[in-house]
N, C-alpha and C positions, 0 to 999 in steps of 0.2 A: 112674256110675263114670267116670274119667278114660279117653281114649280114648288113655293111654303106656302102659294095663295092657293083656294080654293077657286071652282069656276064661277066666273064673276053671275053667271046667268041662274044658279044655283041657291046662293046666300050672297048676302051684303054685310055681312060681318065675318069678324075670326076671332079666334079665342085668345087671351095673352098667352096661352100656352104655345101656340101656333108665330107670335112676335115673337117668345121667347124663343123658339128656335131659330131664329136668322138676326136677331138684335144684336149680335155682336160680328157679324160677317162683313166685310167692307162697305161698305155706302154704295160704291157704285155696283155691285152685284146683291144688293138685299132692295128690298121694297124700302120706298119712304114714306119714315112715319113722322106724323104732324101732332102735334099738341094743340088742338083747338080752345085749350081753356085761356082764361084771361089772368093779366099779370100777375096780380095778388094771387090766383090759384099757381100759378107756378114759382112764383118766390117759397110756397110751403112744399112742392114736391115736386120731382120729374122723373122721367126716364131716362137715363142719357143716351145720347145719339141719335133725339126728335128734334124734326124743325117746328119753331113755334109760328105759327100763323092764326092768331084767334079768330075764332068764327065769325065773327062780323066783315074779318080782313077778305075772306074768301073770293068775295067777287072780284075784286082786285087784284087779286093771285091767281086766279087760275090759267094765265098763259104760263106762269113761272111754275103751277104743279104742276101746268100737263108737260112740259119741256122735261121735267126728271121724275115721271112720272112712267116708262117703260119697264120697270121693274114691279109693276105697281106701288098703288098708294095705301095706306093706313093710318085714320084717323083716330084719335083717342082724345075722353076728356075725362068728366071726373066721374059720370054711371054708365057713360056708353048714348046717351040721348042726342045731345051736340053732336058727338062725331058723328050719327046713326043719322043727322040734318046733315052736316057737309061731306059725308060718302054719298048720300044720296046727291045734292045740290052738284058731286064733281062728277057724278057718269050723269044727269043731266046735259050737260056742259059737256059732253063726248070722252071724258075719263072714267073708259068702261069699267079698270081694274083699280077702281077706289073701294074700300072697304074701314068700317067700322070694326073696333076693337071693342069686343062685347063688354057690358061690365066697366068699362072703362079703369084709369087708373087706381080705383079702390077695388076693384076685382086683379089688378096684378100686385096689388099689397097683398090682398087673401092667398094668392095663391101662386102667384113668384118669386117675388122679395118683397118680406114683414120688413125689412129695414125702409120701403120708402113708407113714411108717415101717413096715417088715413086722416082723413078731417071731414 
């Protein structure tokens, strides 16, 4: 596991400041982060460098998270509640090192980049 998560047994969330540190580091040596919102919310905003899988998709996906899921996972939507359901829903499913992005992506407009738009 990436040594920007915390112990999965500890919290089930991370701060965007905590993505912001590893957001820009290779794909294959950073944690993968998912966009769980749905289309119309991500046509107004994203992160770049998230895989989208919207939460309904989840059950469906989770051989494909847990497969690039070694670095861990990190889920974000638009307050932090969805993803705060599919971190939970993927260590159910035996992906220990899934975690929610607190605040979700209107908590990393507040407080990482004002340039991605709040709605």
């Amino acid at each position: 596991m990436s040594a920007a998560l915390p112990d999965p047994s500890e919290t089930i969330e991370v701060s965007p400041a905590d993505v912001a540190g590893w957001i820009d580091d290779p794909k294959d040596i950073r944690p993968l982060l998912i966009d769980c919102r749905e289309a119309d919310e991500l046509a107004l905003c994203r992160i770049e460098g998230h895989d989208w899988i919207p939460l309904g998709n989840f059950p469906a996906s989770v051989e494909s998270i847990a497969a690039s899921a070694a670095n861990g996972v990190v889920v974000y939507c638009h307050h932090g509640m969805r993803s705060l359901r599919a971190a939970s829903f993927l260590r159910a499913q035996g992906i220990g090192n899934a975690f929610s992005m607190r605040g979700g992506i209107d908590r990393w407009s507040q407080e990482i980049d004002p340039d991605v738009p709040r709605y």
